[in-house]
C-alpha angles and dihedrals in degrees: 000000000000106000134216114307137207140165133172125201113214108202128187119183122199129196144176123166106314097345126096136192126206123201130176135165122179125195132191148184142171145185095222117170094211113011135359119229103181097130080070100064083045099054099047094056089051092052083043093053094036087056100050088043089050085053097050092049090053 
């Protein structure tokens, strides 16, 4: 009913002396029958990187 899902995170860091910048894009896509539910995957990997990113700058 749900498809296949997929979904891909694309991260750049940047960084010069003490400053560091932190890119990501996620992408997503899906073959579901009734409804399609790829915001889901993205988001997660955003929440999983934010979090790890959160960690680091203390």
């Amino acid at each position: 009913m749900i498809g296949s899902n997929r979904v891909s995170l694309s991260v750049t860091l940047v960084g010069r002396g003490d400053s560091l910048f932190l890119s990501a894009i996620t992408s997503g896509g899906s073959q579901a029958v009734f409804f399609k539910i790829n915001t889901l995957g993205e988001q997660s990997f955003l929440g999983k990187l934010q979090s790890l990113a959160e960690s680091y700058t203390g």
